[in-house]
N, C-alpha and C positions, 0 to 999 in steps of 0.2 A: 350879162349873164355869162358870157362867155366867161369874162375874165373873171367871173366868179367860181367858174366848172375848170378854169386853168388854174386859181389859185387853189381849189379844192385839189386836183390833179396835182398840181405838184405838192401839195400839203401831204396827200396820200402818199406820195412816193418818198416823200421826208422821211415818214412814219414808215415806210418798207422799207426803206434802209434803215434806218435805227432798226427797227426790228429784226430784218435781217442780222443788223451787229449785235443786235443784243443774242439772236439765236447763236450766231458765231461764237461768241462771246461766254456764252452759256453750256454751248458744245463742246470748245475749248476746257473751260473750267471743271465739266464732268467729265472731261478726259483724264483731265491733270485728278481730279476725286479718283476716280475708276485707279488709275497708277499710284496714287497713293494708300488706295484700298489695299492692291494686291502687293504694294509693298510692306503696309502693314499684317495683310496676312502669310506672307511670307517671315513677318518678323514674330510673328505672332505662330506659328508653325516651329520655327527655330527657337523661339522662348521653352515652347512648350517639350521640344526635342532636350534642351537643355534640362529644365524642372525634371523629365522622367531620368534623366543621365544619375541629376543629383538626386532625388529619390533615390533611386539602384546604388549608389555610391554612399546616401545614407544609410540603407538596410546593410552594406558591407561595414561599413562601419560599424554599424550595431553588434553583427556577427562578430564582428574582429574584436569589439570590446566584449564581449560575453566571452568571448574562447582565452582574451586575456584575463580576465575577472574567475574564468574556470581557474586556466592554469595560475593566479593568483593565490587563489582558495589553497589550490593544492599543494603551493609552495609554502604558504603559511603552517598548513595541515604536516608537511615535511619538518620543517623548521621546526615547529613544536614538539615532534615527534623526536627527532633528531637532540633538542633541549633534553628531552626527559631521558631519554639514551643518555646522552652525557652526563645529567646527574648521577642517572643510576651508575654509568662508570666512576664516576668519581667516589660514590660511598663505598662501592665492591673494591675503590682501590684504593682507601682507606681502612676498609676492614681486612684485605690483602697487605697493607704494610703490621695490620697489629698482627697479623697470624705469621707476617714473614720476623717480625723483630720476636715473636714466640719461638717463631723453630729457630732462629736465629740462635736465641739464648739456652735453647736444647739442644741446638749442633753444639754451641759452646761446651755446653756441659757434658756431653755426650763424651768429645772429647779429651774432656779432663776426664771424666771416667775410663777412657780408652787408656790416656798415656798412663793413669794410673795402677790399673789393671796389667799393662804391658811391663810397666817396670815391677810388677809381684808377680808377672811373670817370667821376668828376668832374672828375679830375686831366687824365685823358688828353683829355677833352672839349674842358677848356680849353686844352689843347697842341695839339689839331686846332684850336681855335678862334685862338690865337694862330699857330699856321702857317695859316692859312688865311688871316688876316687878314694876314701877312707874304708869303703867296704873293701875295695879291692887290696889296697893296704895289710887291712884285718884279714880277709882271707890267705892273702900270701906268708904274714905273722904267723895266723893260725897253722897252714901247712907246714913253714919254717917250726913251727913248735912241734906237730906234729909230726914231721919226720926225728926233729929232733930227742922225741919223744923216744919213738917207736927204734931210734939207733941206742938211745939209752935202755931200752927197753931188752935191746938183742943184745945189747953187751952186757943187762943184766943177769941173762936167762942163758947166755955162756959163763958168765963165770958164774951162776949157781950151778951149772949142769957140769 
């Protein structure tokens, strides 16, 4: 019996150690869990640091594309604006070359009216200038007559008297 309360006795203490190593063993392991817990929640902290970054980097995003898609709009809205401006210059300067090749052709005319005008009255200048010069002719004829007259006249009225 003895040897059977020794072989129990050491059986028991087989089984306390194993056990013991398995608690070692055990404690060990849920250390190495526990550290990998907190390295996962620290990774898992840091993930989620990250997702809120990119959210906030998305919403910027959004904004920056809306404020580009405004100023898009408006650039279009310009451009278009700016198009029809230009037609309309182009028909105003279209209807400006027919009104310019109009007065064009009335400056022309204008002109030949002018020079022609200028030369009848160049014409007539010189018709006053030659009657004038003709008048003044005839008047000095006329006095030449008239004194001649009037000495025929006293040498008529001496020798009748």
């Amino acid at each position: 019996m003895q040897e059977s309360v020794l072989q129990q006795l050491t059986q028991i203490r087989e089984e306390r150690d194993n056990l013991i190593g398995l608690k070692t063993s055990l404690e060990k392991s849920g250390q190495d869990k526990d550290a990998t817990i907190t390295v996962l929640h620290a990774q898992l902290a840091s993930a989620g640091a990250e997702i809120s970054n990119q959210k906030t980097q998305v919403h910027t995003l959004q904004n920056d594309l809306r404020t580009a898609q405004k100023r898009a709009d408006v650039s279009e809205r310009t451009q278009q604006r700016l198009q029809t401006e230009g037609t309309n210059l182009m028909l105003s300067l279209d209807e400006l070359r027919t009104k310019l090749v109009e007065l064009t052709d009335d400056k022309i005319q204008l002109s030949e009216n002018l020079a022609h005008q200028e030369r009848a009255l160049h014409d007539q200048n010189s018709i006053i200038a030659n009657l004038t010069t003709s008048l003044e002719e005839a008047k000095q004829e006329t006095e030449g007559l008239r004194r001649e007259w009037k000495d025929k006249l006293i040498k008529a009225e001496q020798k009748w008297s």
